[in-house]
C-alpha positions in Angstrom: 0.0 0.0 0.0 1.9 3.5 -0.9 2.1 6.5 1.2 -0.8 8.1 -1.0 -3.6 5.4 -0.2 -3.3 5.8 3.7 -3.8 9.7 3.6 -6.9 10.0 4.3 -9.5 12.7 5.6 -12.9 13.1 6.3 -15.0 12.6 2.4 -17.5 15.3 0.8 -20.4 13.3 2.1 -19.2 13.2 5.5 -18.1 17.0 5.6 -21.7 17.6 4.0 -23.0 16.6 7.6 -21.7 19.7 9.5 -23.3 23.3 9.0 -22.5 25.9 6.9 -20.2 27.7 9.6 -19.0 24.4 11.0 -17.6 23.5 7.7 -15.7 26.8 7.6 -14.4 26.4 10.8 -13.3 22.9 10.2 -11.0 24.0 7.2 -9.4 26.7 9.3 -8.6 23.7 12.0 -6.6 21.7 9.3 -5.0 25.1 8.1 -3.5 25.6 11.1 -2.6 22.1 12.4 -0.4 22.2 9.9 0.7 25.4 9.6 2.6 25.6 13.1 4.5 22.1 12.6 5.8 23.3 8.9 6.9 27.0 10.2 8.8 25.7 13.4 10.1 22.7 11.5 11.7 25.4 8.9 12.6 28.0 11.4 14.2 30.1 8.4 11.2 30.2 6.9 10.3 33.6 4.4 8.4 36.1 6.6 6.0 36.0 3.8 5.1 32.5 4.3 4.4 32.8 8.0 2.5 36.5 7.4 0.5 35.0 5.0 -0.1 31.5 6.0 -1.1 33.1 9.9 -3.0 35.7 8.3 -5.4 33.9 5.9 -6.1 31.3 9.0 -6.9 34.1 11.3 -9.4 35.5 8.9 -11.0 32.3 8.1 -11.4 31.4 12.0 -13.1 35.0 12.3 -15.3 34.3 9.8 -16.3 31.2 11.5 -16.8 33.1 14.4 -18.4 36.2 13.4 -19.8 36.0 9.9 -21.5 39.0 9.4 -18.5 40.8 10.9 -15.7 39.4 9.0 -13.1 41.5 7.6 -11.9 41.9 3.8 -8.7 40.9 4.0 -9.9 37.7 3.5 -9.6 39.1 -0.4 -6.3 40.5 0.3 -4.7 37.1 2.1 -6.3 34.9 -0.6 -5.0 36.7 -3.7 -1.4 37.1 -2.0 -1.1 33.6 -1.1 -1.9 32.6 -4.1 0.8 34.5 -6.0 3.3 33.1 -3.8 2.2 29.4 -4.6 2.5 30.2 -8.4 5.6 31.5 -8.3 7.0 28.3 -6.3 4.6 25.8 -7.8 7.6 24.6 -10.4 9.9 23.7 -7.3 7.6 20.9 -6.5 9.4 18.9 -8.7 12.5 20.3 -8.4 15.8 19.5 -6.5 16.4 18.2 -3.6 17.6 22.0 -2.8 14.3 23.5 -2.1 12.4 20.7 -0.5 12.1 22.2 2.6 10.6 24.6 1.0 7.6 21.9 0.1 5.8 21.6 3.3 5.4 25.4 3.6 4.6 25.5 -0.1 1.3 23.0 0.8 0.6 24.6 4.4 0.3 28.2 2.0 -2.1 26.3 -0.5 -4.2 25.1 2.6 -4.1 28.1 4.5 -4.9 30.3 1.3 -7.6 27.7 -0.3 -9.6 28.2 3.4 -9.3 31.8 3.0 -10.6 31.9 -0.8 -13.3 30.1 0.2 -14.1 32.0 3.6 -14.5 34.9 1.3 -17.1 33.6 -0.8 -18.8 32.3 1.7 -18.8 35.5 4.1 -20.0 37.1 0.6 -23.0 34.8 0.0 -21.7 32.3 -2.4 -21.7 28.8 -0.7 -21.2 26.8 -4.5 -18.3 24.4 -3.7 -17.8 24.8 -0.2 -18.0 21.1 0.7 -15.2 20.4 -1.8 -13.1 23.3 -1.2 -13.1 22.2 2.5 -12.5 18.8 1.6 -9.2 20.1 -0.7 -7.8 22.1 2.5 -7.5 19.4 4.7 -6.3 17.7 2.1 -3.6 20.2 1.2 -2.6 20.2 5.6 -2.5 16.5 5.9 0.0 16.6 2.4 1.9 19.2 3.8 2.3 17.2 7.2 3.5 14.2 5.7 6.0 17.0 3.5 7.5 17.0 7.1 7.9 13.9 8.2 5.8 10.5 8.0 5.1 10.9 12.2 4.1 14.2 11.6 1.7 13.1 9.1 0.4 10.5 11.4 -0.6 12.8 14.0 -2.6 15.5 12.4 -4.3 12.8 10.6 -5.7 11.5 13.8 -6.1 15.1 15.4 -8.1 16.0 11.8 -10.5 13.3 13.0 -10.6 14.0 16.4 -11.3 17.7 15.1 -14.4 16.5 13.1 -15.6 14.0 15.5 -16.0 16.9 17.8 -17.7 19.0 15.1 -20.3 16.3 14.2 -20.8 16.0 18.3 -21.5 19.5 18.9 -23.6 20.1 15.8 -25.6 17.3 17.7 -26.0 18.6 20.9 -26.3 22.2 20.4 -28.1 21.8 17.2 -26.3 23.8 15.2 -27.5 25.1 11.8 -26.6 27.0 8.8 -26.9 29.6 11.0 -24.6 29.1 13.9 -21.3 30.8 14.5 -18.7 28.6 15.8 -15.6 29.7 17.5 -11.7 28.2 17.2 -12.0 27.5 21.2 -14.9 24.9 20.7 -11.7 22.7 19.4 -9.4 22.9 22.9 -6.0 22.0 22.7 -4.0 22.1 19.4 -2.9 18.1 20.8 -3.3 15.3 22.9 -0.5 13.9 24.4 3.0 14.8 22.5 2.7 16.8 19.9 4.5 15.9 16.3 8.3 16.6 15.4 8.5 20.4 15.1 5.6 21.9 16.9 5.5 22.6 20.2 2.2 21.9 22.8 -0.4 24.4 22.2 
């Protein structure tokens, strides 16, 4: 069985059972997971990476938080993320020079593809949100394997531990399309030991 076939997250279907806001919050989750263990594991990481990588999660959780409230960088961190990936989407094949570089490369696709789609969302337009939440987590679990095949391992399971406790509170609290949902309804960033290059949050 290759690496490929056991990276796995939660399918279309099964992010289709969570609400609107839920979703959104969901796909910030994965963005960040990620997004700490590839900027401490590259500690010389470009300030633009970390700026833009922090920034687009930020927004996205706001959104998820406040929807009627959220700001417009969301425009701002989306476009500017994605100029970065296009410029260093050729080094994904390249040599063995820049492959540090990878993992931060796929954290910026997952952070920026949460806040494109945050900003569509906060704008009215909910076309293609269960698949554009699907692709960030997919993009954070890639770029968590990038680092490291433990690393990989354990924001897998905290992905699922993540939606588990989405699908549980959407249960009990009966949430709707409707209902904000805050970053702190997740708790701790880990359970136990956190993965190679990111410390206990």
């Amino acid at each position: 069985m290759s690496e490929q076939s056991t990276m796995k997250t939660p399918t279309s279907e099964c992010i289709s059972e969570l609400p609107r806001w839920a979703q959104l919050a969901f796909a910030a989750r994965c963005a960040r997971r990620v997004g700490h263990i590839v900027l401490q594991d590259w500690p010389g990481a470009p300030e633009e990476y970390v700026n833009l990588i922090e920034r687009s999660i930020l927004f996205v959780e706001s959104a998820a938080r406040n929807p009627e409230t959220a700001s417009e960088d969301a425009v701002v961190a989306r476009d500017a993320a994605g100029s970065v990936t296009d410029e260093h989407a050729q080094k994904f094949d390249s040599s063995s020079s820049v492959s540090r570089e990878i993992p931060a490369i796929l954290a910026l696709c997952s952070a920026s593809e949460a806040a494109y789609i945050g900003s569509r969302v906060t704008d009215g337009d909910y076309s293609n949100l269960i698949s554009a939440v699907s692709l960030t987590a997919s993009s954070a679990l890639k770029a968590a394997h990038a680092v490291s095949d433990r690393a990989g391992e354990v924001v897998q399971a905290g992905i699922q531990r993540d939606f588990e406790l989405l699908i549980y509170y959407t249960e009990i609290h009966s949430w709707n399309d409707s209902s904000p949902v805050s970053p702190e309804v997740f708790g701790t960033m880990w359970q136990g030991r956190a993965p190679e290059g990111c410390a206990p949050s």
